[in-house]
C-alpha positions as CSV (number, residue, x, y, z in Angstrom):
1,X,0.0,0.0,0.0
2,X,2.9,2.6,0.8
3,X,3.7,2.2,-3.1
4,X,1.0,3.8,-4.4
5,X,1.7,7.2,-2.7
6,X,5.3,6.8,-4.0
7,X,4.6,8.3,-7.5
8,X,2.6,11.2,-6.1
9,X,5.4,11.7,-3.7
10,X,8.0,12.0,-6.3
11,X,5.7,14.4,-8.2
12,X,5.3,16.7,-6.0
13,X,9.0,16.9,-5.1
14,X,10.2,17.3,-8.7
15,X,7.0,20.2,-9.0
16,X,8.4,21.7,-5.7
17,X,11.8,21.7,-7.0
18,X,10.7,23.2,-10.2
19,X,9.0,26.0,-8.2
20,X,12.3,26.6,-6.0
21,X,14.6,26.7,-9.3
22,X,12.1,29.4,-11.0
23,X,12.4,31.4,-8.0
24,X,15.9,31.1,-7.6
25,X,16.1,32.0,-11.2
26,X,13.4,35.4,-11.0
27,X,15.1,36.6,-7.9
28,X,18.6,36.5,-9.7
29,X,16.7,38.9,-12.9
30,X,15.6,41.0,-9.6
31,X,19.0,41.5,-8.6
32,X,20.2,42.2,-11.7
33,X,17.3,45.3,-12.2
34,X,18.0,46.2,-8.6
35,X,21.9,46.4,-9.8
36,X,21.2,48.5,-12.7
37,X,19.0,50.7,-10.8
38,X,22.1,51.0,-8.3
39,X,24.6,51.7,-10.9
40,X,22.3,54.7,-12.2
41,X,23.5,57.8,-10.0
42,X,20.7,59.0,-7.1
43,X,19.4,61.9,-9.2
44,X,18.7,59.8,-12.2
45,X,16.8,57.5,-10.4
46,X,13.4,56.8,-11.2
47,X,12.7,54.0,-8.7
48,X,14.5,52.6,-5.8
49,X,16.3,50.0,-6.2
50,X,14.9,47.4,-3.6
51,X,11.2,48.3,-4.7
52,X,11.6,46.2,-7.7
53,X,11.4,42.6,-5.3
54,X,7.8,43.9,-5.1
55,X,7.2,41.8,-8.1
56,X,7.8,38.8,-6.2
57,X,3.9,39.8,-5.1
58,X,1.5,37.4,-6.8
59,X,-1.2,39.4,-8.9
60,X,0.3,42.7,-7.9
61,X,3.1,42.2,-9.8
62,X,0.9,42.3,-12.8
63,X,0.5,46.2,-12.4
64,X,3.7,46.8,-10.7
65,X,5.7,44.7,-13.9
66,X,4.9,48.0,-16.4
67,X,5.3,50.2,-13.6
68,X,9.2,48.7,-12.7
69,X,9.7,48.6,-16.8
70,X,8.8,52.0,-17.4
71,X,10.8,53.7,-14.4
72,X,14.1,51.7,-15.5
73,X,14.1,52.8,-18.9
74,X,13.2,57.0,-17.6
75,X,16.3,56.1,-15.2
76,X,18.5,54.9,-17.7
77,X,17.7,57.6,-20.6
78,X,18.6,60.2,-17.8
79,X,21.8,58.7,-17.0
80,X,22.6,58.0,-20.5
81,X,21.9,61.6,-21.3
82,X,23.4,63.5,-18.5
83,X,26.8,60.8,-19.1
84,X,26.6,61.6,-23.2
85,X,26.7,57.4,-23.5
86,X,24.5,56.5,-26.8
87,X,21.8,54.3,-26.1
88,X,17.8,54.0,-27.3
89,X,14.6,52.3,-26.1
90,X,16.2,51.2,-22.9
91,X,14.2,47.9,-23.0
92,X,11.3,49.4,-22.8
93,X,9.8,48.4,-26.1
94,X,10.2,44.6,-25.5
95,X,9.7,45.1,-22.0
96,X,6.6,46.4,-22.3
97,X,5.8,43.5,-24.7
98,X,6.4,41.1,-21.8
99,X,4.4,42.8,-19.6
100,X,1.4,42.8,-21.6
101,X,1.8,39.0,-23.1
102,X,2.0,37.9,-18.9
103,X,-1.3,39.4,-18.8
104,X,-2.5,37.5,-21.7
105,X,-1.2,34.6,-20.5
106,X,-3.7,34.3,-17.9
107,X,-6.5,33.6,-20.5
108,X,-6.8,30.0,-20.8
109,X,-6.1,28.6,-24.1
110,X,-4.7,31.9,-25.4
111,X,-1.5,31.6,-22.6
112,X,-0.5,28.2,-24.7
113,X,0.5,30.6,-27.6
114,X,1.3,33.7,-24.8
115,X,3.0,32.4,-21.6
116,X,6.3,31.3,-24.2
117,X,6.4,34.3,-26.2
118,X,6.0,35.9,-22.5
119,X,9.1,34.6,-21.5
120,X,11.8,35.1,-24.7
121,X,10.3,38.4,-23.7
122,X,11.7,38.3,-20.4
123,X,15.2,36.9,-21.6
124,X,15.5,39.0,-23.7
125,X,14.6,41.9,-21.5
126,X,17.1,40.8,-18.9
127,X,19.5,40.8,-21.5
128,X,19.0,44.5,-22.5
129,X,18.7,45.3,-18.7
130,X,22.1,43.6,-18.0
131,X,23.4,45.0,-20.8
132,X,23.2,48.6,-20.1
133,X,23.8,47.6,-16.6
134,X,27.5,46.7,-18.4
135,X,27.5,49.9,-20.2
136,X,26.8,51.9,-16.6
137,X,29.8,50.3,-14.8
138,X,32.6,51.2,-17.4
139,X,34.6,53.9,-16.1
């Protein structure tokens, strides 16, 4: 009889795994916005740095996602301005793109085609981010 819970058992420890390894994962792309915010000088700053593990908040983050978008790019076009470094769109376009496409994602049968375009989105977003995060520390 102890057999038969065995296979739900190891299901739910590889889903609970999963779930650690995707958070592990999102709180690393948090650290590396929180970084880029930090590298942007005080007066720049759109947003404080720490505010963007507010998207670690389940259903909030839905708002606060365009919100956090939207103030890193006016940070970074202000530091990139008053620095005279060349840079354009800041993320914001494909950023945006993500936020909007998590949204749909939430529609069932829609988020098949939505939730993976959602996250080349994101990749690719924390690729830009990181980016001009790179650009920000050169001397």
């Amino acid at each position: 009889m102890e057999y038969m819970h065995m296979p739900m058992m190891l299901f739910s420890g590889w889903f609970l795994g999963a779930w650690v390894i995707v958070l592990v994962v999102f709180i690393l792309y948090l650290i590396t916005l929180m970084n880029t915010l930090s590298a942007v000088s005080q007066q720049n700053r759109r947003l404080t740095p720490g505010l963007v593990f507010l998207l670690l908040i389940p259903l909030f983050n839905l708002v606060w996602n365009f919100i956090v978008v939207s103030k890193i790019r006016d940070s970074l076009q202000a530091e990139f301005s008053e620095r005279n470094l060349s840079g354009q769109g800041f993320g914001y376009g494909v950023g945006l793109a993500m936020c909007i496409l998590y949204i749909v994602a939430i529609i069932p049968i829609i988020n098949l085609l939505a939730a993976p375009a959602a996250l080349v989105c994101w990749i690719i977003y924390w690729v830009q981010i990181a980016g001009y995060k790179g650009q920000l520390s050169k001397p």
